[in-house]
PQR file of N, CA, C, O and H, with PARSE charges and radii, in Angstrom:
ATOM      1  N   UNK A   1      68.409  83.920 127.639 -0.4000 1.5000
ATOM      2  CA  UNK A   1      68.032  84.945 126.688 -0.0000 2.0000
ATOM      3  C   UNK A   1      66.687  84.536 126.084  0.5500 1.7000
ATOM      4  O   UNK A   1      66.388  83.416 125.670 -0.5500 1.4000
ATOM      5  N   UNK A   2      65.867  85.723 126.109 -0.4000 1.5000
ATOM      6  CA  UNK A   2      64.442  85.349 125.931 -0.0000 2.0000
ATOM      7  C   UNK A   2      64.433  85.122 124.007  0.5500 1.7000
ATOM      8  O   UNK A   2      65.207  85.895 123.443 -0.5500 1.4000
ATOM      9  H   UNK A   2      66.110  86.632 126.446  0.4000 1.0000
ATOM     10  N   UNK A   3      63.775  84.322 123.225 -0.4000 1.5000
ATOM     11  CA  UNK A   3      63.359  84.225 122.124 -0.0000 2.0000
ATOM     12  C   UNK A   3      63.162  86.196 121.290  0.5500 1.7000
ATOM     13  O   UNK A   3      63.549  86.611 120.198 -0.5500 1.4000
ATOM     14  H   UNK A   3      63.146  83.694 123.683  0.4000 1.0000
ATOM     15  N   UNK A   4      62.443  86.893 122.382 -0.4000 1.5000
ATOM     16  CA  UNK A   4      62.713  88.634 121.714 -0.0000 2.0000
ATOM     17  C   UNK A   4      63.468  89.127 121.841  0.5500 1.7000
ATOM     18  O   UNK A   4      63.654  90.116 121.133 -0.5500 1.4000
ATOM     19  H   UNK A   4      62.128  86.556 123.269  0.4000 1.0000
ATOM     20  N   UNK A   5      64.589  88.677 123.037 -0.4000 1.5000
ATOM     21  CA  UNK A   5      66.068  89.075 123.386 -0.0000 2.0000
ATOM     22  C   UNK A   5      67.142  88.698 122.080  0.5500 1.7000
ATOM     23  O   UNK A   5      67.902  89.400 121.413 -0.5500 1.4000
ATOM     24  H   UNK A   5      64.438  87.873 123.612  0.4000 1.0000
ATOM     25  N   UNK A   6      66.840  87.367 122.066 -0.4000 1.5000
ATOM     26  CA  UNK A   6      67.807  87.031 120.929 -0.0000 2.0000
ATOM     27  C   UNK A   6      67.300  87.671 119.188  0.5500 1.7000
ATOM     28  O   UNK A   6      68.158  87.884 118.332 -0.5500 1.4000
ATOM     29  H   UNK A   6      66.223  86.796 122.608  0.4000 1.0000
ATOM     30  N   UNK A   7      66.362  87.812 119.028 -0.4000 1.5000
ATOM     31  CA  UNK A   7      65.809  88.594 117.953 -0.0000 2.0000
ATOM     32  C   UNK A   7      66.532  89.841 117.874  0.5500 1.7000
ATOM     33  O   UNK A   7      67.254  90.373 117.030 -0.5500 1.4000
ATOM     34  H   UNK A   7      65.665  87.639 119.724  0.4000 1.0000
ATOM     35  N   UNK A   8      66.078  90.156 119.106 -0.4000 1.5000
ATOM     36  CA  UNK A   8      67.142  91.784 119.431 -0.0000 2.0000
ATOM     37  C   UNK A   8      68.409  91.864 119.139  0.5500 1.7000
ATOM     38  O   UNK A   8      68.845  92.978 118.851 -0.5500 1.4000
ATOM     39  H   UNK A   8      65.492  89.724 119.792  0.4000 1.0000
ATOM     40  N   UNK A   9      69.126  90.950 119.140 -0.4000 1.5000
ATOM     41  CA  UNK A   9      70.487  90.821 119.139 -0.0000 2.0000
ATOM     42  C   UNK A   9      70.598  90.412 117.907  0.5500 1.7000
ATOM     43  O   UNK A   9      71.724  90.580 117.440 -0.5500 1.4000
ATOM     44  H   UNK A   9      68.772  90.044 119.374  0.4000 1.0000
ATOM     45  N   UNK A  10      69.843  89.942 117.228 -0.4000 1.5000
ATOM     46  CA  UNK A  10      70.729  89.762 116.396 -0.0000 2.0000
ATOM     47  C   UNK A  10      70.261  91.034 114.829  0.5500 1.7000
ATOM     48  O   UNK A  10      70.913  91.150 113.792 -0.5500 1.4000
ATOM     49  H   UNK A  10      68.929  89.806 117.608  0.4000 1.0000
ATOM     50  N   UNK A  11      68.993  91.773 115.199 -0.4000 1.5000
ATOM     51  CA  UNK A  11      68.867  92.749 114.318 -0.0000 2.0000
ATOM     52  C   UNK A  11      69.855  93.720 114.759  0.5500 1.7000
ATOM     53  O   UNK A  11      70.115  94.600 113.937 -0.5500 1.4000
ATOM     54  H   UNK A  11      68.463  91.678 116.042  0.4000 1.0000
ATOM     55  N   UNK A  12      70.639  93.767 116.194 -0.4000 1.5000
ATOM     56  CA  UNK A  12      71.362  94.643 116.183 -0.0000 2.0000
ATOM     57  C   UNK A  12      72.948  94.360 115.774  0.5500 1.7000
ATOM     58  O   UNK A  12      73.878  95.142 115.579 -0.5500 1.4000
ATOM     59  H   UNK A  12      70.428  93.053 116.861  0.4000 1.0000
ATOM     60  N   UNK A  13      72.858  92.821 115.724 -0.4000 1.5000
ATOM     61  CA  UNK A  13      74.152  92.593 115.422 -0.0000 2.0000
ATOM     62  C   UNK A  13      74.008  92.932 113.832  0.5500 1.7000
ATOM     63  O   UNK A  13      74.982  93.499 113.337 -0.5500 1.4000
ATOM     64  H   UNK A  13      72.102  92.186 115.883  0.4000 1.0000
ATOM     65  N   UNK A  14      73.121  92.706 113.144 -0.4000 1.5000
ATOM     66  CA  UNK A  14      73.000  92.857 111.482 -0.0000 2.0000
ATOM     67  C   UNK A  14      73.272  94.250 110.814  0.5500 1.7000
ATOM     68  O   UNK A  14      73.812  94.518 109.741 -0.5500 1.4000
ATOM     69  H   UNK A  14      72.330  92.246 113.546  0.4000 1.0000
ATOM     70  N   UNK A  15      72.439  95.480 112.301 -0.4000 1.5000
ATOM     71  CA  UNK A  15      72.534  96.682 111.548 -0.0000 2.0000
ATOM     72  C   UNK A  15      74.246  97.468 112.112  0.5500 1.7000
ATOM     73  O   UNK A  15      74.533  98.633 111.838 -0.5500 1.4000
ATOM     74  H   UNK A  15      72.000  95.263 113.173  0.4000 1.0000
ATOM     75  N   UNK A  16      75.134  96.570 112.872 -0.4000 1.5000
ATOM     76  CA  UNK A  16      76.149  97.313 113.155 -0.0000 2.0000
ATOM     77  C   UNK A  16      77.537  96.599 113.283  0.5500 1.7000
ATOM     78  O   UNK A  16      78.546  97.076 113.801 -0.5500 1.4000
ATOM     79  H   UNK A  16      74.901  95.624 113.096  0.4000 1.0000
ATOM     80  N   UNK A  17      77.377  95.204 112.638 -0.4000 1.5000
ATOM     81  CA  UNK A  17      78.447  94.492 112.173 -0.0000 2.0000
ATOM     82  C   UNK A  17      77.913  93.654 110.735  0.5500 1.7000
ATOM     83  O   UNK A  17      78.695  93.609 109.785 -0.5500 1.4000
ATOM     84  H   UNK A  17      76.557  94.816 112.217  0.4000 1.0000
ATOM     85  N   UNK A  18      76.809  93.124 110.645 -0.4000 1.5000
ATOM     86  CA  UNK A  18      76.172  92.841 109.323 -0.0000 2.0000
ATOM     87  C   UNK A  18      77.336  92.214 108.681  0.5500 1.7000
ATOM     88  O   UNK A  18      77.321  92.445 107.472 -0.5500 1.4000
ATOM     89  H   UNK A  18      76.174  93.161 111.416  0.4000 1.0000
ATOM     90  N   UNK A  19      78.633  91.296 109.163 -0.4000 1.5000
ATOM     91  CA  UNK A  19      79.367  90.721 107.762 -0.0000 2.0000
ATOM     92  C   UNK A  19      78.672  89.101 108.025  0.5500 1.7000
ATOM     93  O   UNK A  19      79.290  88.161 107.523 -0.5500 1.4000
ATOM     94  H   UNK A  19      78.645  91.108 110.146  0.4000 1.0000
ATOM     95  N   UNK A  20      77.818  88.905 108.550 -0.4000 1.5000
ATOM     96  CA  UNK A  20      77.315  87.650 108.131 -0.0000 2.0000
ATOM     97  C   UNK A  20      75.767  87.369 108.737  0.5500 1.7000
ATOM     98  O   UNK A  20      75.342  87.748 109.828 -0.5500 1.4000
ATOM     99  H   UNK A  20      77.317  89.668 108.957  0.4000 1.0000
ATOM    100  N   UNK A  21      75.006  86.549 107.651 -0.4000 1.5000
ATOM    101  CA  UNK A  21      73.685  86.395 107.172 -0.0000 2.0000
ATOM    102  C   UNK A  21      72.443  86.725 108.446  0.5500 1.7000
ATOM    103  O   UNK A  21      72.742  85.788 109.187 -0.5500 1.4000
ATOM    104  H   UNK A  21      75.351  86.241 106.765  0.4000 1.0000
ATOM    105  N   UNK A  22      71.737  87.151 108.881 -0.4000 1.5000
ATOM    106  CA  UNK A  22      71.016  87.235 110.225 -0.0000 2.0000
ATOM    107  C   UNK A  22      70.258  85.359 110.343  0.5500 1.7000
ATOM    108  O   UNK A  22      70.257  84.736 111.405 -0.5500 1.4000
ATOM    109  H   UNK A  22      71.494  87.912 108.280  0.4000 1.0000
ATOM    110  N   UNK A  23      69.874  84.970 109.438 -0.4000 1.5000
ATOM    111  CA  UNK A  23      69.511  83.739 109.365 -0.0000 2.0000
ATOM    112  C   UNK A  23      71.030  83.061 110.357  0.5500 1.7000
ATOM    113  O   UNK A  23      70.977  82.217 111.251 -0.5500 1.4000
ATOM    114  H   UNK A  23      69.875  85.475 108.576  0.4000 1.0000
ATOM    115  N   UNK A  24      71.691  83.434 110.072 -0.4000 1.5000
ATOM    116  CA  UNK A  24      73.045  82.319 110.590 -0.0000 2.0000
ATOM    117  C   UNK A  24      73.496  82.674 111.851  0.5500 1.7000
ATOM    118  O   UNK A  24      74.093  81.738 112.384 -0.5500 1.4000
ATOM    119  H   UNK A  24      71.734  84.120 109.346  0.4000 1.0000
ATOM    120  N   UNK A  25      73.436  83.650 112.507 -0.4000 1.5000
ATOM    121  CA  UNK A  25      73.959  84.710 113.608 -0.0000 2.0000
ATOM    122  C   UNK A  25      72.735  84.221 114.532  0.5500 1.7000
ATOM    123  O   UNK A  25      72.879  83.950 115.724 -0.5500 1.4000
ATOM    124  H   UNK A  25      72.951  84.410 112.074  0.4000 1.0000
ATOM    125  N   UNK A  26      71.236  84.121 113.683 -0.4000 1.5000
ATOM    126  CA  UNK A  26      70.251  83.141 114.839 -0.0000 2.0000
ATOM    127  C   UNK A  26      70.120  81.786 115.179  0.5500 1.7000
ATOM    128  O   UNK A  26      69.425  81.299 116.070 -0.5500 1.4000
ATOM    129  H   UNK A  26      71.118  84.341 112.714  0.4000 1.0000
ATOM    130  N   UNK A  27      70.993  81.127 114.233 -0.4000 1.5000
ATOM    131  CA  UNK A  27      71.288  79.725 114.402 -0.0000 2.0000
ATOM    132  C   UNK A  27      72.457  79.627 115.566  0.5500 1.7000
ATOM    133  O   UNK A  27      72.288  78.834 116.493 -0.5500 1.4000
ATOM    134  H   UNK A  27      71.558  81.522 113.509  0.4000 1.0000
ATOM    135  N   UNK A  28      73.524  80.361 115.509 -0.4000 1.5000
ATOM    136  CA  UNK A  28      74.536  80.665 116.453 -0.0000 2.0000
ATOM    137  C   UNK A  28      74.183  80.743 117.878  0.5500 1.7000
ATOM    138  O   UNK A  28      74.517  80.032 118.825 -0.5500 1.4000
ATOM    139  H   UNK A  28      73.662  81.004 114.756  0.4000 1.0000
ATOM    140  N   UNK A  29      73.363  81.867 117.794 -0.4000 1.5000
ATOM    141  CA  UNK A  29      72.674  82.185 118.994 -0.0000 2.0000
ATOM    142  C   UNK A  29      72.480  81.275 119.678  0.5500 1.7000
ATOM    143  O   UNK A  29      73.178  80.998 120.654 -0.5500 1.4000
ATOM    144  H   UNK A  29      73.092  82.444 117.024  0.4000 1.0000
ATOM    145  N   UNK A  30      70.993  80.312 119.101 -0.4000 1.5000
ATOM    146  CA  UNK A  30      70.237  79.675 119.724 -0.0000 2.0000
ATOM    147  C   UNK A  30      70.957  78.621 120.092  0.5500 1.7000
ATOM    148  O   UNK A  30      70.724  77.968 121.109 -0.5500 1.4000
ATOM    149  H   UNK A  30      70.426  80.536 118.308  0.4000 1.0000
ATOM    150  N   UNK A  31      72.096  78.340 119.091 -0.4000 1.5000
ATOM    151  CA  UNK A  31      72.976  76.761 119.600 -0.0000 2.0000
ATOM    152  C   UNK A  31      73.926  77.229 120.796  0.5500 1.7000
ATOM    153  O   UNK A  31      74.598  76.398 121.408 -0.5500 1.4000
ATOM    154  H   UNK A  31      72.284  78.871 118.265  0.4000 1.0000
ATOM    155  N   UNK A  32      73.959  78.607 121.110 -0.4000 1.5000
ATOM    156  CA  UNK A  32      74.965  79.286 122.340 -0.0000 2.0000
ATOM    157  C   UNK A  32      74.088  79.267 123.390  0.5500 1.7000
ATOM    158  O   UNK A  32      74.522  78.591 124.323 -0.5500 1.4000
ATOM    159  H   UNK A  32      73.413  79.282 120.612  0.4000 1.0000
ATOM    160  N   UNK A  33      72.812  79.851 123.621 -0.4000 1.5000
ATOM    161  CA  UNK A  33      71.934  79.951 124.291 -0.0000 2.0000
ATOM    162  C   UNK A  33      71.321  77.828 124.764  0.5500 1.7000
ATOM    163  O   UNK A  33      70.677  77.554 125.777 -0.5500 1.4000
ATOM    164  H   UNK A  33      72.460  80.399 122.863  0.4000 1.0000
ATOM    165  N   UNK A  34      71.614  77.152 124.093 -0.4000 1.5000
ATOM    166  CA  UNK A  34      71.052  76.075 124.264 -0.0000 2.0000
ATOM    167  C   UNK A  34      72.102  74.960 125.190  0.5500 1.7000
ATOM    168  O   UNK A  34      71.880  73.870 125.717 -0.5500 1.4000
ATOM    169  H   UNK A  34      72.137  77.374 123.271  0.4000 1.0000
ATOM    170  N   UNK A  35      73.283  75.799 125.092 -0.4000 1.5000
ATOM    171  CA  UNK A  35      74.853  75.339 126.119 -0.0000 2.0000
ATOM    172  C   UNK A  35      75.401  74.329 125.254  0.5500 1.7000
ATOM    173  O   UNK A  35      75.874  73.322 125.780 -0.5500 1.4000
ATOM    174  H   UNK A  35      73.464  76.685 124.665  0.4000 1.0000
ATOM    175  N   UNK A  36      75.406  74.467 123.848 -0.4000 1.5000
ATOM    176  CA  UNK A  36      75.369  73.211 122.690 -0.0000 2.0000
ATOM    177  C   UNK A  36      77.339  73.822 122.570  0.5500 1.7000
ATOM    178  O   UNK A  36      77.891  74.892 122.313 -0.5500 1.4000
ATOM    179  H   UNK A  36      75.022  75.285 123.420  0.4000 1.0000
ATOM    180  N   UNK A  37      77.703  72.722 122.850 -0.4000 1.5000
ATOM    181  CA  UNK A  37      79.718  73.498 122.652 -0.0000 2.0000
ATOM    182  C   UNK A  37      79.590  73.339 120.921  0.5500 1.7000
ATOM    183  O   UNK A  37      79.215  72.530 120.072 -0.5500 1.4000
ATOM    184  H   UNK A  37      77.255  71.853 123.059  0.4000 1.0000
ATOM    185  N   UNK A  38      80.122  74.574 121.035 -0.4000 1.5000
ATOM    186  CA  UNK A  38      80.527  75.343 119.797 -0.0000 2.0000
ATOM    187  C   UNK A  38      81.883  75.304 119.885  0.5500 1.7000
ATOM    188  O   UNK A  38      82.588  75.359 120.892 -0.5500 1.4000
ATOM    189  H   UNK A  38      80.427  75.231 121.725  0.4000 1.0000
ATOM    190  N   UNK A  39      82.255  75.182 118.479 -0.4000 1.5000
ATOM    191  CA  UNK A  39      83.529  75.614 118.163 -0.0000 2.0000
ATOM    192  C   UNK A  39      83.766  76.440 116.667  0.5500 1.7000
ATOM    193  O   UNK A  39      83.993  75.985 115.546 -0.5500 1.4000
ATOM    194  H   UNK A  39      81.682  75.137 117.661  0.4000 1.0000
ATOM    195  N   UNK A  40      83.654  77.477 117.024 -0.4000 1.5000
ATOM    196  CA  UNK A  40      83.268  78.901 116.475 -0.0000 2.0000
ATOM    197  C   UNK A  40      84.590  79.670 115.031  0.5500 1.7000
ATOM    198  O   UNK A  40      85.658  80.084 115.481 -0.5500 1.4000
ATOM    199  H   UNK A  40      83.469  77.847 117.935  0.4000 1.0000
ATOM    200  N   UNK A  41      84.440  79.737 114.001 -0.4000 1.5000
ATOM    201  CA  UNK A  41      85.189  79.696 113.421 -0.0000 2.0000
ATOM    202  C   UNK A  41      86.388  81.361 113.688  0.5500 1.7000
ATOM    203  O   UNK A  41      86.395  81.807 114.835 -0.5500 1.4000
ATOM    204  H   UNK A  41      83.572  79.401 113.636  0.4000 1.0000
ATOM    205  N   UNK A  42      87.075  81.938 112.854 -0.4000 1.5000
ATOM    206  CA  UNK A  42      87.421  83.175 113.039 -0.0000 2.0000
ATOM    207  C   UNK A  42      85.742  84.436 112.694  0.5500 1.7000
ATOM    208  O   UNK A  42      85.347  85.378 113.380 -0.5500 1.4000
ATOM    209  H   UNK A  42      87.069  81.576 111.922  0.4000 1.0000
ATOM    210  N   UNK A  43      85.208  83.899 111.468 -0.4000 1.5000
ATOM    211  CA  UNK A  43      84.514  84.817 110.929 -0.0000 2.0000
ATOM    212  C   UNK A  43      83.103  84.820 112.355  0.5500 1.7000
ATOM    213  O   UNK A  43      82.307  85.753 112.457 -0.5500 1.4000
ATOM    214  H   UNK A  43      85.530  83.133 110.910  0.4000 1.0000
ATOM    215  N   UNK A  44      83.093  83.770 113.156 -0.4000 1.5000
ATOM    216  CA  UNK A  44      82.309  83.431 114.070 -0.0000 2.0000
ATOM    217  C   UNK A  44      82.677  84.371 115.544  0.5500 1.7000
ATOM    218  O   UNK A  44      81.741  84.565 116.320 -0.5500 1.4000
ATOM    219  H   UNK A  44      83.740  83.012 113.074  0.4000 1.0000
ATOM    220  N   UNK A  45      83.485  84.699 115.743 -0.4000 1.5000
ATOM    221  CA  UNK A  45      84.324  85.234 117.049 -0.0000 2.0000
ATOM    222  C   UNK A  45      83.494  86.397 117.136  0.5500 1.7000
ATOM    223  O   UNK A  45      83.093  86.722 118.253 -0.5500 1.4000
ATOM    224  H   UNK A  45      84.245  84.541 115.112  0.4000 1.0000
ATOM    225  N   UNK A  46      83.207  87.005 116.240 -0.4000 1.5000
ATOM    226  CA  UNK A  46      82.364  88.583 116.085 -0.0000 2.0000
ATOM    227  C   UNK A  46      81.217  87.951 116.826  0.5500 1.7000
ATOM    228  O   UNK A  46      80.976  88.565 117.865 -0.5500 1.4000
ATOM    229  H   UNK A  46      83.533  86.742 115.332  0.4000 1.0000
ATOM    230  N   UNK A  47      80.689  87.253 116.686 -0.4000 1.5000
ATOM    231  CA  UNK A  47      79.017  86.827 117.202 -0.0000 2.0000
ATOM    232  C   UNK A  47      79.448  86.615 118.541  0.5500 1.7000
ATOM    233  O   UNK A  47      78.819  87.267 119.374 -0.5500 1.4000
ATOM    234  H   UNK A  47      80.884  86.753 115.842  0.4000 1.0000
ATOM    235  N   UNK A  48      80.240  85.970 118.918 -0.4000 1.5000
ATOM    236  CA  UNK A  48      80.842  85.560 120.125 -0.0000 2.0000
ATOM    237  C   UNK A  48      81.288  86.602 120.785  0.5500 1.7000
ATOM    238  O   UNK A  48      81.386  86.389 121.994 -0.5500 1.4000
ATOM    239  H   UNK A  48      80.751  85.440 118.241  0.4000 1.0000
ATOM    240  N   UNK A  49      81.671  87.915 120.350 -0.4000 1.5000
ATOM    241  CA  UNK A  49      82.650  88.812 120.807 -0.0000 2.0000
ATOM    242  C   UNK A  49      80.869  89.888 121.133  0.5500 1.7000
ATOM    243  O   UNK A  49      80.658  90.484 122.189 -0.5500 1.4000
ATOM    244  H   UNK A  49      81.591  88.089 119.369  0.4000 1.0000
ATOM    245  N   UNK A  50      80.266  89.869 120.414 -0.4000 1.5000
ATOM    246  CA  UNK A  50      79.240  90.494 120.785 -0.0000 2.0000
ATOM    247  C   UNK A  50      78.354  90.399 121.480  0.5500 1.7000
ATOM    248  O   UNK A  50      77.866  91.456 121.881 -0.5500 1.4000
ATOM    249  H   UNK A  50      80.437  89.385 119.555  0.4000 1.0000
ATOM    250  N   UNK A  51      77.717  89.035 121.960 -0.4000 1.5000
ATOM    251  CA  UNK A  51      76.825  87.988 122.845 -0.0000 2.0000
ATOM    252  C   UNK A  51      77.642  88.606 124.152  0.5500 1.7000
ATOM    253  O   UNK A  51      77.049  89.420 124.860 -0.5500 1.4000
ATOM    254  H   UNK A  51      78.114  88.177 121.635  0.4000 1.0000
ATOM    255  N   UNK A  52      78.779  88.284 124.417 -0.4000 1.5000
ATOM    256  CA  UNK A  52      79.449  88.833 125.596 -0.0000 2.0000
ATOM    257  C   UNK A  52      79.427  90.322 125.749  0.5500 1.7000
ATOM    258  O   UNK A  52      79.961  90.523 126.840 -0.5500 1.4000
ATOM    259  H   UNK A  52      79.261  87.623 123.842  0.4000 1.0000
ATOM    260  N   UNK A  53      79.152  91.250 125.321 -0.4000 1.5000
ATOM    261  CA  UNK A  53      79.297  92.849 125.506 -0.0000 2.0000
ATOM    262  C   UNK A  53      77.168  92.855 125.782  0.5500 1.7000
ATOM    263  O   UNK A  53      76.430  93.552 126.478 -0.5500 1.4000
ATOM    264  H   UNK A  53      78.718  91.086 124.435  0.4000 1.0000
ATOM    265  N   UNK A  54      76.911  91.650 124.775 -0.4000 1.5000
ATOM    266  CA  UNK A  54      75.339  92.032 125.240 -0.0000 2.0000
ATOM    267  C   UNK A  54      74.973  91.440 126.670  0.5500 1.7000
ATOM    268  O   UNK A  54      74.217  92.002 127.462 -0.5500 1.4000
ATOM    269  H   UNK A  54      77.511  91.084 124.210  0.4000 1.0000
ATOM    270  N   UNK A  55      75.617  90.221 126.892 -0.4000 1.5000
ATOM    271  CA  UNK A  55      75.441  90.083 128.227 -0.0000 2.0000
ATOM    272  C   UNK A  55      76.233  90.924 129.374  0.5500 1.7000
ATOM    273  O   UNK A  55      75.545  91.310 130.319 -0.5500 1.4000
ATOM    274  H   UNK A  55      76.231  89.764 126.249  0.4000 1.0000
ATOM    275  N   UNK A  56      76.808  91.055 129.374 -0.4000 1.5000
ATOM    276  CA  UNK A  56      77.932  92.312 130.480 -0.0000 2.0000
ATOM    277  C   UNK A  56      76.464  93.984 130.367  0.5500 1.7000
ATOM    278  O   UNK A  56      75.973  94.773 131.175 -0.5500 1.4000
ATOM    279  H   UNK A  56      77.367  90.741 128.607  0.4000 1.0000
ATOM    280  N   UNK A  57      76.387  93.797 129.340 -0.4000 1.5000
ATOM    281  CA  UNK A  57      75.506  94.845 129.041 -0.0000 2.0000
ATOM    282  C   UNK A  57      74.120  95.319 129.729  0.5500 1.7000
ATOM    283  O   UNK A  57      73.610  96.372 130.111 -0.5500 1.4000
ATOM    284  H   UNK A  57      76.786  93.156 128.684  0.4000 1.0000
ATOM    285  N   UNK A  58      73.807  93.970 129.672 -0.4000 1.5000
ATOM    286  CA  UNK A  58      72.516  93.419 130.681 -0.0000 2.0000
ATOM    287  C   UNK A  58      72.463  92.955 131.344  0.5500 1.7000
ATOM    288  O   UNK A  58      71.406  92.372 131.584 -0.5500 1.4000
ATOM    289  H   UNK A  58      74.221  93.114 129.361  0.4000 1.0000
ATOM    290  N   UNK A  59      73.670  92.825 132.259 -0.4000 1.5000
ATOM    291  CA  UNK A  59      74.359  92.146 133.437 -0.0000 2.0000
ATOM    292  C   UNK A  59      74.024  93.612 133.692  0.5500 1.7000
ATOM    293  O   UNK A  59      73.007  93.874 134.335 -0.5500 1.4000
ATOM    294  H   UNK A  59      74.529  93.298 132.064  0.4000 1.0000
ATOM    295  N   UNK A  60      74.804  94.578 133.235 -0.4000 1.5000
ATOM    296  CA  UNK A  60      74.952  96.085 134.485 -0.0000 2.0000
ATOM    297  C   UNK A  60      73.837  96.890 133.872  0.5500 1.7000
ATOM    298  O   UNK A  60      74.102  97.979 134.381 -0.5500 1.4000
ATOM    299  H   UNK A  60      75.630  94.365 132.713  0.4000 1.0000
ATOM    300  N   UNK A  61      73.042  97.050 133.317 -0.4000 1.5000
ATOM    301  CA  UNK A  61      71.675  97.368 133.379 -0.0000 2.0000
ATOM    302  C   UNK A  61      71.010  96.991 134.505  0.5500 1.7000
ATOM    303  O   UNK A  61      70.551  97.911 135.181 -0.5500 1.4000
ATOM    304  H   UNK A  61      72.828  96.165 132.903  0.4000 1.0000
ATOM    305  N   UNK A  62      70.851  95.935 134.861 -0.4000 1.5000
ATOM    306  CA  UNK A  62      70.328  95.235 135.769 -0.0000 2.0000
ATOM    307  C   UNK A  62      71.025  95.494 137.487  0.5500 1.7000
ATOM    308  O   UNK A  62      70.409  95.840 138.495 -0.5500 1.4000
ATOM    309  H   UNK A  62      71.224  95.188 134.312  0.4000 1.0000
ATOM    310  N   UNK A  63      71.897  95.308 137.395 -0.4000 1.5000
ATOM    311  CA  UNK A  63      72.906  95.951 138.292 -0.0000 2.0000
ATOM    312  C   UNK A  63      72.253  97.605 139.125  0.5500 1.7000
ATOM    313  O   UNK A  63      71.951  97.960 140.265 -0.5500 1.4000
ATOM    314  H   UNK A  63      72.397  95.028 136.576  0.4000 1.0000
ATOM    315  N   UNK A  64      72.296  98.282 137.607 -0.4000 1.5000
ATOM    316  CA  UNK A  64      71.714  99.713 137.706 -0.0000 2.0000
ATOM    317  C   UNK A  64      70.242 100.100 138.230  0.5500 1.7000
ATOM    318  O   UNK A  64      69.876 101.195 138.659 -0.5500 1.4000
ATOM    319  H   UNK A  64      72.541  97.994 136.681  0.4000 1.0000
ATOM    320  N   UNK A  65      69.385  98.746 138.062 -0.4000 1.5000
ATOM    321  CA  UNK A  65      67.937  99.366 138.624 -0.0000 2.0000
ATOM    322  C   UNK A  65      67.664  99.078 139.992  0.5500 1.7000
ATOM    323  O   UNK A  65      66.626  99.484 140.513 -0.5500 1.4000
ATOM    324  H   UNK A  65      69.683  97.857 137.713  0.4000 1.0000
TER
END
């Protein structure tokens, strides 16, 4: 995930789940994106639950061209 990819994701995670800080959701990111094992709390699973719908997402985008 490119540095504007993950930007992307996470202004979109802010404007359509927004229950936690965009500062923190890019720390998440980058420690997911960096293959750093996480162990992700409940309030964390949302970031996790979304990273996966954005990749599947842009998995079949890609698929599609």
């Amino acid at each position: 995930m490119t540095p504007q990819a993950q930007a992307a994701f996470v202004k979109a995670y802010g404007k359509n789940v927004a229950h936690l800080p965009d500062v923190y959701v890019a720390d998440f990111v980058a420690r997911y994106e960096a293959n750093m094992d996480i162990e992700y709390s409940f309030e964390e699973a949302s970031i996790m639950d979304a990273l996966c719908m954005w990749h599947d997402a842009v998995k079949f985008a890609k698929e599609k061209s």
